[in-house]
N, CA and C atoms as an extended XYZ file, in Angstrom:
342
Properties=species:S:1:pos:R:3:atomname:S:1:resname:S:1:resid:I:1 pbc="F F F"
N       119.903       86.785       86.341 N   UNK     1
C       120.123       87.973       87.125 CA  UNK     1
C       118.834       88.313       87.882 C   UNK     1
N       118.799       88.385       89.229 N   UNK     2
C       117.696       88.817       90.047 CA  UNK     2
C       117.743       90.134       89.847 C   UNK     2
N       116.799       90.786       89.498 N   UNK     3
C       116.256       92.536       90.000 CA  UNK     3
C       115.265       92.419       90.741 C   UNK     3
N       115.454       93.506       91.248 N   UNK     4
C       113.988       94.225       92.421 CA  UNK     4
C       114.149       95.699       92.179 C   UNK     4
N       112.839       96.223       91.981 N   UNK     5
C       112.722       97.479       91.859 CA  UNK     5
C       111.813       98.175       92.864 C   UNK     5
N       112.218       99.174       93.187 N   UNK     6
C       111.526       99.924       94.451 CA  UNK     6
C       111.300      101.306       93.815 C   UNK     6
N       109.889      101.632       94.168 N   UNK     7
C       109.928      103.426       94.043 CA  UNK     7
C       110.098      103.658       95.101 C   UNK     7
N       110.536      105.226       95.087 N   UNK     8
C       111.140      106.216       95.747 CA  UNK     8
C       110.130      107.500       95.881 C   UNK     8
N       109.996      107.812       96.810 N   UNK     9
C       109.002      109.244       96.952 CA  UNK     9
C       110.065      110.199       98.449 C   UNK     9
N       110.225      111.076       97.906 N   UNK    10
C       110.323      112.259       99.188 CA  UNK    10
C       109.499      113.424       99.627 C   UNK    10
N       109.792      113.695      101.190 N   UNK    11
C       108.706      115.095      101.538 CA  UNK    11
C       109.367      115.393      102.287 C   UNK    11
N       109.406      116.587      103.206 N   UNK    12
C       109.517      116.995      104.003 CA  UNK    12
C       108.336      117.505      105.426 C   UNK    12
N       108.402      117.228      106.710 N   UNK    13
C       107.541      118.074      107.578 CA  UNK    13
C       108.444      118.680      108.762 C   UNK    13
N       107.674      119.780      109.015 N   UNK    14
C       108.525      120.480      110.361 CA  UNK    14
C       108.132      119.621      111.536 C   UNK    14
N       108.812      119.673      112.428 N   UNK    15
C       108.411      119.224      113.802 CA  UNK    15
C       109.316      119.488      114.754 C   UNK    15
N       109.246      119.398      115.861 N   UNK    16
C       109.692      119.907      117.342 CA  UNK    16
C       109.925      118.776      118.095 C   UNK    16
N       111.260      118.147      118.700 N   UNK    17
C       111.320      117.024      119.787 CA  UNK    17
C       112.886      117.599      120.661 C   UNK    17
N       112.946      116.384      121.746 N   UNK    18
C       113.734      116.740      122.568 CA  UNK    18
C       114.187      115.532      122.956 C   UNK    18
N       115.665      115.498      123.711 N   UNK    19
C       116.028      113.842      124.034 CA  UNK    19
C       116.648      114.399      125.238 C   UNK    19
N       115.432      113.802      126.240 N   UNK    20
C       116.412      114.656      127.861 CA  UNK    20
C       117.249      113.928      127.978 C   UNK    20
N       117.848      112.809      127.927 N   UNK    21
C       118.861      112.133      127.872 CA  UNK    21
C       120.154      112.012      127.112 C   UNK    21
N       120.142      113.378      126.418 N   UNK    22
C       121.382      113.684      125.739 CA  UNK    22
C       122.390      113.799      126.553 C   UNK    22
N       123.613      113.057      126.006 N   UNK    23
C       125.032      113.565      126.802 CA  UNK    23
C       125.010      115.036      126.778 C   UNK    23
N       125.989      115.365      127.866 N   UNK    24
C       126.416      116.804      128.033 CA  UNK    24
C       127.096      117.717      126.925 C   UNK    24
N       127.949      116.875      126.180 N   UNK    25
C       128.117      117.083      125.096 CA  UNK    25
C       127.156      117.491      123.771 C   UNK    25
N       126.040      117.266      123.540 N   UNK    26
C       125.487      117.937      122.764 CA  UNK    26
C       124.000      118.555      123.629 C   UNK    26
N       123.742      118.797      125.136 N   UNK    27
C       122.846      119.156      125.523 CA  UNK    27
C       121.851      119.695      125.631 C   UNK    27
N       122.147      120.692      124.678 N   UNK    28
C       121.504      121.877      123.985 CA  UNK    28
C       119.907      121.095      123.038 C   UNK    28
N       120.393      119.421      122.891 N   UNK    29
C       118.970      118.714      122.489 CA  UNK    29
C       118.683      118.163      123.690 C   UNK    29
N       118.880      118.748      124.922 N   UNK    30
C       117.892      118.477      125.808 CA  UNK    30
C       116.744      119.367      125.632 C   UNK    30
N       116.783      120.012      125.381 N   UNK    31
C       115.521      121.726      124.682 CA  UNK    31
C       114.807      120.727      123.795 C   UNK    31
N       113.224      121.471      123.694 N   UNK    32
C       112.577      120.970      122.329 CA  UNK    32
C       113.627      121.892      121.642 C   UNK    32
N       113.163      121.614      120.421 N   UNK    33
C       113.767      122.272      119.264 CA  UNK    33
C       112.877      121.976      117.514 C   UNK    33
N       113.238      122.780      116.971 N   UNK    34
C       112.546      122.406      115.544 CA  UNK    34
C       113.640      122.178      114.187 C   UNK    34
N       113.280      121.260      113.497 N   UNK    35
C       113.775      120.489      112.590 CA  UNK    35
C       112.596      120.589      111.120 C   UNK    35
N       113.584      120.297      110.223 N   UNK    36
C       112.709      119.917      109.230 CA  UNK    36
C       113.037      118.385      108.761 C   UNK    36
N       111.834      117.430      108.998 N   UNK    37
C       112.128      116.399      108.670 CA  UNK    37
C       112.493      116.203      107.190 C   UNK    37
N       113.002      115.497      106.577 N   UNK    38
C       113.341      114.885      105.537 CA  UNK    38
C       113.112      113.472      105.373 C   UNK    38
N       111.668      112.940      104.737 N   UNK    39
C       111.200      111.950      104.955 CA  UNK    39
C       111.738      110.981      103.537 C   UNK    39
N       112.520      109.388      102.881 N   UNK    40
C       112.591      109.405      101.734 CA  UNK    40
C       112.035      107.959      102.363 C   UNK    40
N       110.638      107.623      101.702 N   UNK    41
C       110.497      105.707      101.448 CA  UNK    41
C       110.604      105.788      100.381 C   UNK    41
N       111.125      103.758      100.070 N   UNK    42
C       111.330      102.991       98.721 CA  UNK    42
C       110.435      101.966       99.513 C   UNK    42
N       109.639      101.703       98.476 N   UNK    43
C       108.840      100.538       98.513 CA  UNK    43
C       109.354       99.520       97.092 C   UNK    43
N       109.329       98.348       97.213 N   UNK    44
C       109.665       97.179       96.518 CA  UNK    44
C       107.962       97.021       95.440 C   UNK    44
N       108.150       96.954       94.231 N   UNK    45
C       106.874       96.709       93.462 CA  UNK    45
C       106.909       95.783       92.487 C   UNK    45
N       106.098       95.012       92.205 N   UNK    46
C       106.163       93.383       91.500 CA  UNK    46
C       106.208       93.436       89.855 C   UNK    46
N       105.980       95.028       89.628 N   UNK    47
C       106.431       94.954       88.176 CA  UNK    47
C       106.529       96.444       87.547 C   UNK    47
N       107.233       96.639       86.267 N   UNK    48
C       107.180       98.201       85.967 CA  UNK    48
C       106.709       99.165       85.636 C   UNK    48
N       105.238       98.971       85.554 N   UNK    49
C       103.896       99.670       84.935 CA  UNK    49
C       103.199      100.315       86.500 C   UNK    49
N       103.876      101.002       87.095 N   UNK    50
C       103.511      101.597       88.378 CA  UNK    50
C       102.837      101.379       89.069 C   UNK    50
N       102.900       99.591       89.812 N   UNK    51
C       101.797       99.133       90.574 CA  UNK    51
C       101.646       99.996       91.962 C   UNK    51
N       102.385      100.730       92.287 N   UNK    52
C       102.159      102.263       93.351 CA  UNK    52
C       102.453      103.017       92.575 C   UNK    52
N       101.862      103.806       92.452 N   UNK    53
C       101.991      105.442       91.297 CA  UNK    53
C       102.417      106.460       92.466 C   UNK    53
N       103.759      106.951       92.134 N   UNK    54
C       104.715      107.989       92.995 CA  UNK    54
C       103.930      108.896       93.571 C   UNK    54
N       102.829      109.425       92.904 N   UNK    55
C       102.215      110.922       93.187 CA  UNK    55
C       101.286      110.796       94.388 C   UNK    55
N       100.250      109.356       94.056 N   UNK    56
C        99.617      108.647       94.913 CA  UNK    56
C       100.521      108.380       96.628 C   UNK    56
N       101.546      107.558       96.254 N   UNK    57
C       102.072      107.502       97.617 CA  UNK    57
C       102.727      108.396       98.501 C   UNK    57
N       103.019      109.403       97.160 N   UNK    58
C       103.765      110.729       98.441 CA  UNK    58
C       102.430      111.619       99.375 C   UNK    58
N       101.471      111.187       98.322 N   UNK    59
C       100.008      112.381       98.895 CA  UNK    59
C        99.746      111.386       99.766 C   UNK    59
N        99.514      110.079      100.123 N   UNK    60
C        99.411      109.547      101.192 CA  UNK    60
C       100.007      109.724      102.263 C   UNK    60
N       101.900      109.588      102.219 N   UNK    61
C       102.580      109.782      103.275 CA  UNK    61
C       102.421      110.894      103.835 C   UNK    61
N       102.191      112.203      103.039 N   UNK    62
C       101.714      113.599      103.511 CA  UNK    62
C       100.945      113.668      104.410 C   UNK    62
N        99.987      113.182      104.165 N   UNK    63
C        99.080      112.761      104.908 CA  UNK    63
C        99.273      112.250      106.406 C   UNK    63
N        99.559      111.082      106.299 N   UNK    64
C       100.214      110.268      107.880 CA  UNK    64
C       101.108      111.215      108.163 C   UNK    64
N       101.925      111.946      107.911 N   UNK    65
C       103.011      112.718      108.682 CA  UNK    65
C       102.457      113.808      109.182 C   UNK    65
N       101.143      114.244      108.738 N   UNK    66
C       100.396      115.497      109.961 CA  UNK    66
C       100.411      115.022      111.183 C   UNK    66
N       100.654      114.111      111.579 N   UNK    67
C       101.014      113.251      112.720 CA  UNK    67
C        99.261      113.078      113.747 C   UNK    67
N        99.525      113.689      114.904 N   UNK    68
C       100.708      114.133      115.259 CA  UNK    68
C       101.526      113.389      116.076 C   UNK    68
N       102.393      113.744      115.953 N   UNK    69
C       104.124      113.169      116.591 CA  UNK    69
C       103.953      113.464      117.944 C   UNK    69
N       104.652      112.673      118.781 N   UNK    70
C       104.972      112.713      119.917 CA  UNK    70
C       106.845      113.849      119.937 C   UNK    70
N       106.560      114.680      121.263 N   UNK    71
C       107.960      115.564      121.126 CA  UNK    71
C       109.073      114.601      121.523 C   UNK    71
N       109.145      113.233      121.946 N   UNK    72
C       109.982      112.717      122.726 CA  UNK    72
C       110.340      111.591      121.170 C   UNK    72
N       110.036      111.775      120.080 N   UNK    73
C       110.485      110.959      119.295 CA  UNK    73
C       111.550      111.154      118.036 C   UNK    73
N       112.384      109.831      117.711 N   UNK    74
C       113.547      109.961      117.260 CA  UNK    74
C       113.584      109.747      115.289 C   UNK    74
N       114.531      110.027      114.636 N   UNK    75
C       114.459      109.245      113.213 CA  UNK    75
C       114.127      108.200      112.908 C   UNK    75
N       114.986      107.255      114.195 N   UNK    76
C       114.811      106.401      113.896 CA  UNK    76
C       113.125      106.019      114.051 C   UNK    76
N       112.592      106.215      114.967 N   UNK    77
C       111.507      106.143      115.731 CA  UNK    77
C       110.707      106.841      114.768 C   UNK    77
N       110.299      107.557      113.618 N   UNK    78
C       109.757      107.619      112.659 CA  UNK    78
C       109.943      107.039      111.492 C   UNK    78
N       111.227      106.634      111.159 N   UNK    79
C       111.188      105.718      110.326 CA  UNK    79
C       110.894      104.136      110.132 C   UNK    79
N       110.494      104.160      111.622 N   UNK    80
C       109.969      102.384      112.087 CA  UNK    80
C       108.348      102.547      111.639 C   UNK    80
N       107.981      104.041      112.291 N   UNK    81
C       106.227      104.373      112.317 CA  UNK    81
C       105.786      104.210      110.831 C   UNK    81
N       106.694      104.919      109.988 N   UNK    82
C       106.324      105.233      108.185 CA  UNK    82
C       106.434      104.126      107.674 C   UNK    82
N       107.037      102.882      108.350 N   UNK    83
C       107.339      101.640      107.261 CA  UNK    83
C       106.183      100.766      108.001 C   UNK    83
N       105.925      100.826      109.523 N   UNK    84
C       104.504      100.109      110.026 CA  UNK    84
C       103.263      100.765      109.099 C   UNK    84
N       102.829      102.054      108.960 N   UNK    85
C       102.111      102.746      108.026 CA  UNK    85
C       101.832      102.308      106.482 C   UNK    85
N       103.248      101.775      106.009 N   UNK    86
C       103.573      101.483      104.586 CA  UNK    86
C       102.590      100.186      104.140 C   UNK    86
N       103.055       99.390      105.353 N   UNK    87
C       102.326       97.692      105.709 CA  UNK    87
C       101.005       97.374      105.717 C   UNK    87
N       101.183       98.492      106.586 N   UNK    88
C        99.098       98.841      106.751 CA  UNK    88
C        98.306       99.339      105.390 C   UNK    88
N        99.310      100.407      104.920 N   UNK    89
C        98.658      101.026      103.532 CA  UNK    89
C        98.770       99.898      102.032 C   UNK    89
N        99.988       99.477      102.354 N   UNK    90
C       100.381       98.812      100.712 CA  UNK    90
C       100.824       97.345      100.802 C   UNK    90
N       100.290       96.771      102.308 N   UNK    91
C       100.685       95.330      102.757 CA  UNK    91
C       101.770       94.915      102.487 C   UNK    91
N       102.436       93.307      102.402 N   UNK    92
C       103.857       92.913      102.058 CA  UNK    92
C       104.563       93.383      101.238 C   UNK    92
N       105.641       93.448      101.779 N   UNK    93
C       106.530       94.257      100.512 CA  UNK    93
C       107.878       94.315      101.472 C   UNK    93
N       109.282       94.468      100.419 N   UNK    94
C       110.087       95.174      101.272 CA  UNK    94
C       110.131       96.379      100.921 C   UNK    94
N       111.099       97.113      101.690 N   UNK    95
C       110.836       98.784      101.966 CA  UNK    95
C       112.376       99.235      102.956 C   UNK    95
N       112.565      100.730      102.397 N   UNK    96
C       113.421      101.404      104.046 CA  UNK    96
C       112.962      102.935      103.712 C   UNK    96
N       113.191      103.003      104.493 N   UNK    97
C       112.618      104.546      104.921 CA  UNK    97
C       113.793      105.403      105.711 C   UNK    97
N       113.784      106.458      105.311 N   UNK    98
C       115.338      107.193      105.732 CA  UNK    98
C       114.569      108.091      106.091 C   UNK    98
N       115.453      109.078      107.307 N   UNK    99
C       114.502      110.518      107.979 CA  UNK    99
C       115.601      110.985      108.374 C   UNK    99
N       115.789      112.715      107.816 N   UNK   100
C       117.337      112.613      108.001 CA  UNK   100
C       116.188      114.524      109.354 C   UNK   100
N       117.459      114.823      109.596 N   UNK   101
C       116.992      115.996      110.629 CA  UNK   101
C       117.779      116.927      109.566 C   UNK   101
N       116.583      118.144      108.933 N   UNK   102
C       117.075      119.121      108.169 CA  UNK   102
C       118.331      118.732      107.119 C   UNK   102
N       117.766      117.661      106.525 N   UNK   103
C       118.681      117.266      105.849 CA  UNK   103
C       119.728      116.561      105.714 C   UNK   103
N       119.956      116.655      107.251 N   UNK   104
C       121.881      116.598      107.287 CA  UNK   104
C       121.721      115.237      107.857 C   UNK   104
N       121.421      114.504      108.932 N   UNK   105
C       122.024      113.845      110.129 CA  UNK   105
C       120.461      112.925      110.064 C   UNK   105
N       120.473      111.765      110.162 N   UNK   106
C       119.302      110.792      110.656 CA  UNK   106
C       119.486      109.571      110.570 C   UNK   106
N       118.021      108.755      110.264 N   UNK   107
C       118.474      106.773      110.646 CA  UNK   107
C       118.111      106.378      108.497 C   UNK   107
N       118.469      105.118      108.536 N   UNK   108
C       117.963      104.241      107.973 CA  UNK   108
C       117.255      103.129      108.215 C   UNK   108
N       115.649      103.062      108.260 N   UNK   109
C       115.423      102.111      108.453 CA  UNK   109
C       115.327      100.441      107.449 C   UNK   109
N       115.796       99.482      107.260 N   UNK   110
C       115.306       98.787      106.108 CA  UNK   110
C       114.537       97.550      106.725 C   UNK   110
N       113.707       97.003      106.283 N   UNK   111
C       112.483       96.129      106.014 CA  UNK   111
C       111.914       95.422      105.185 C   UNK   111
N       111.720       94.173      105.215 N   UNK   112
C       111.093       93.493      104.389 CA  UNK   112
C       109.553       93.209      105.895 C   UNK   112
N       108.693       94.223      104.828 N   UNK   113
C       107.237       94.408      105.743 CA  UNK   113
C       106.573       93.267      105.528 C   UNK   113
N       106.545       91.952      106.510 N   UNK   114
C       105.374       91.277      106.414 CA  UNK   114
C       104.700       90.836      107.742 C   UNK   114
């Protein structure tokens, strides 16, 4: 039986963007606007004695998410940035990173970072 085990860390940050290119139908995100992100990475780890320690990687991601952000950017488009970040911070590994908008609505990104 293959296993892989990944920790899991979540945070949240506020931020403000806009997509002038919204259909007419939801237009109203042509406006900046503010959101609370909902940030969740899983990183992949080579064994069960906490070769990333949870507390460690969420105070990191905290960190990188003071940004700052560009207003013209998407979930998805942060969840590509947090898993390039992940690569840089914790090298090969796989990983996905989810960013939902206030909870409700966002991307999945998944990755095997090398």
């Amino acid at each position: 039986m293959a296993i892989r085990t990944l920790i899991e860390v979540r945070t949240r940050f506020e931020g403000v963007h806009h997509w002038p290119e919204a259909p007419e139908a939801v237009g109203f995100l042509r406006a900046l606007h503010r959101h609370e992100f909902h940030v969740t990475l899983r990183l992949a780890v080579t064994h069960d004695d906490r070769e990333l320690e949870f507390i460690l990687v969420k105070r990191a991601l905290d960190q990188y998410l003071k940004g700052p952000w560009s207003e013209r950017v998407s979930c998805e488009q942060i969840a590509h940035a947090v898993l390039a970040w992940a690569k840089h911070t914790y090298g090969t590994r796989t990983g996905e990173c989810s960013v939902l908008e206030d909870g409700e609505n966002g991307a999945i990104v998944q990755a095997h970072i090398d």
